[in-house]
C-alpha positions as CSV (number, residue, x, y, z in Angstrom):
1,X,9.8,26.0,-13.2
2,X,8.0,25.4,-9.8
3,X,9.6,27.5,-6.2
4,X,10.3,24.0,-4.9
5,X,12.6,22.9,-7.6
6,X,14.7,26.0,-8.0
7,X,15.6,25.0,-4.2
8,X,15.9,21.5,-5.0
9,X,18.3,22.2,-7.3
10,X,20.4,24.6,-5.2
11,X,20.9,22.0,-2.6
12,X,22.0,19.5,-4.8
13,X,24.6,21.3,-6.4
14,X,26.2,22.1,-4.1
15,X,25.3,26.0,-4.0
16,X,27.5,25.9,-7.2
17,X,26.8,27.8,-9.9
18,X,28.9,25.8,-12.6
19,X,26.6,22.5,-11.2
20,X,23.4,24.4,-10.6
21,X,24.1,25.3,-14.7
22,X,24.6,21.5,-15.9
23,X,21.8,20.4,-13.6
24,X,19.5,22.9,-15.0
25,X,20.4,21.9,-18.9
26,X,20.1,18.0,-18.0
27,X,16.1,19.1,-16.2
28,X,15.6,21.3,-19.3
29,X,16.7,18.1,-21.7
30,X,14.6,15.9,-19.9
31,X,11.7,18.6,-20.0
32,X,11.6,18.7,-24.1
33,X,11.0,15.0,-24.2
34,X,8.6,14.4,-21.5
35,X,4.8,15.7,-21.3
36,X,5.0,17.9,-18.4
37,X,3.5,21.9,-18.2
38,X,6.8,22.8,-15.7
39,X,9.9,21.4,-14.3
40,X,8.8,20.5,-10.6
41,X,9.8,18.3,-7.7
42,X,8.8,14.7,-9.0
43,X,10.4,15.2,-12.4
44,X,13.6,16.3,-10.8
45,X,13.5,13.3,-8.8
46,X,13.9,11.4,-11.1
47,X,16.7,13.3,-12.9
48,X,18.8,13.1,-9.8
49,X,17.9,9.1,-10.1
50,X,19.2,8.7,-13.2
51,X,22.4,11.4,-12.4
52,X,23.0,9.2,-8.9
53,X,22.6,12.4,-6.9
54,X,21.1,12.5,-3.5
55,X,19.4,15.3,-1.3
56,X,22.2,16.3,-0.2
57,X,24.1,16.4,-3.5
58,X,26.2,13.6,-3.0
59,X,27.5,11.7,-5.7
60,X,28.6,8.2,-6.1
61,X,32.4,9.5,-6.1
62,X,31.3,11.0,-2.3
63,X,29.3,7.3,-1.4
64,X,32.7,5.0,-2.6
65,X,34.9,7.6,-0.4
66,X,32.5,7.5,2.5
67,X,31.7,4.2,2.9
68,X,35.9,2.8,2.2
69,X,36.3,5.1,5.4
70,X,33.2,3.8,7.1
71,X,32.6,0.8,6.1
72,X,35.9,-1.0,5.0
73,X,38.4,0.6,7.5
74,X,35.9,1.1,10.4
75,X,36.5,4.6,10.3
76,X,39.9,4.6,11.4
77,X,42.3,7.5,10.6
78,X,43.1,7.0,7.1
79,X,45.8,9.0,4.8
80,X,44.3,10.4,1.1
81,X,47.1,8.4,-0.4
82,X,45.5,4.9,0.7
83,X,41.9,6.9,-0.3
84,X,42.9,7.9,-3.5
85,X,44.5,4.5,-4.1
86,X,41.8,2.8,-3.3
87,X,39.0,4.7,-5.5
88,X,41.8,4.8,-8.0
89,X,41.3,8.3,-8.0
90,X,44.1,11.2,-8.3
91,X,45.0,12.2,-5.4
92,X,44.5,15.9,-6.3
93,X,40.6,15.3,-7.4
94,X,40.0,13.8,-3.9
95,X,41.6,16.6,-2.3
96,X,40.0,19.1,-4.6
97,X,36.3,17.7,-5.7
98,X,35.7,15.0,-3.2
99,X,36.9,16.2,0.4
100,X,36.5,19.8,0.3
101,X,32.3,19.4,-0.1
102,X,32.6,16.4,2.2
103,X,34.3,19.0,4.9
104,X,31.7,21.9,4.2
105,X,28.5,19.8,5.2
106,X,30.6,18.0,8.3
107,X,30.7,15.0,7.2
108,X,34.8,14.2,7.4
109,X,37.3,15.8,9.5
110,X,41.1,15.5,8.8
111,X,43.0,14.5,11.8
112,X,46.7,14.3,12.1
113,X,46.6,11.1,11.3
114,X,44.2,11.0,8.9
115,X,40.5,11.3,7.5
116,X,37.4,9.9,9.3
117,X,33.8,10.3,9.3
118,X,32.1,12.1,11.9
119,X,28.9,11.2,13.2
120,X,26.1,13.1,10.8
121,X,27.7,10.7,8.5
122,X,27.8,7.7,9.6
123,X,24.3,8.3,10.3
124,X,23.4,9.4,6.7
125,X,25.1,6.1,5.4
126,X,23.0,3.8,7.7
127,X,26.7,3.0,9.7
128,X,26.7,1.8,13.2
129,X,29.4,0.2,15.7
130,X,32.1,1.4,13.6
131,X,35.3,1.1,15.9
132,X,36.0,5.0,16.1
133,X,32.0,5.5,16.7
134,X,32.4,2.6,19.9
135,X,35.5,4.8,21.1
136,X,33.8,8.1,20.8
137,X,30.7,7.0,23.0
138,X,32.9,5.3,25.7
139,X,34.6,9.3,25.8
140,X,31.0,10.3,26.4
């Protein structure tokens, strides 16, 4: 297994071992039935394609949550009963597998009166003029 992809795969999951583990089996799976010598960058790559993972070990749970905030309230405050409502998602897995990564990288804050995105990601989803983003640079 090549330096690069032991790193590749501790930033995607999350510095978690339990991920790091499942990541590791699904690159050893896709190892036995393809023709490479070692597990390296470009065949991970394309196991985090098919598992819908980006570099920053996001996951398409994280992108729906993100871009309701961002995209479809404007990043206005927002409660996790209207987010986990609106992913139809328990409310306890978005507190407990969604938000708490989403927290850790700074890419959320909880306000009292609610969740929104804070710049880093509204800059990692390609989001601009959202209404809280407008108010924040007038503060500036």
């Amino acid at each position: 297994m090549a330096e690069e992809a032991t790193q590749e795969i501790a930033i995607r999951s999350r510095k978690t071992p339990r991920i790091a583990n499942n990541m590791l089996k699904r690159a050893r799976d896709l190892f036995e039935l393809g023709k490479e010598k070692e597990i390296d960058k470009t065949m991970l790559d394309s196991l985090f394609s098919l598992l819908e993972i980006d570099s920053m070990g996001l996951t398409n749970i994280d992108y729906k949550y993100l871009r309701l905030i961002g995209e479809k309230l404007q990043n206005s405050p927002v409660g996790v009963e209207t987010i986990s409502m609106s992913l139809f998602e328990d409310k306890q897995t978005v507190e407990e597998f969604v938000e708490p990564y989403l927290l850790q990288i700074g890419f959320i804050k909880k306000t009292p009166r609610g969740r929104v995105l804070t710049r880093n990601a509204l800059n990692h989803l390609g989001i601009k003029n959202s209404k809280r983003d407008m108010e924040q640079d007038a503060l500036v």
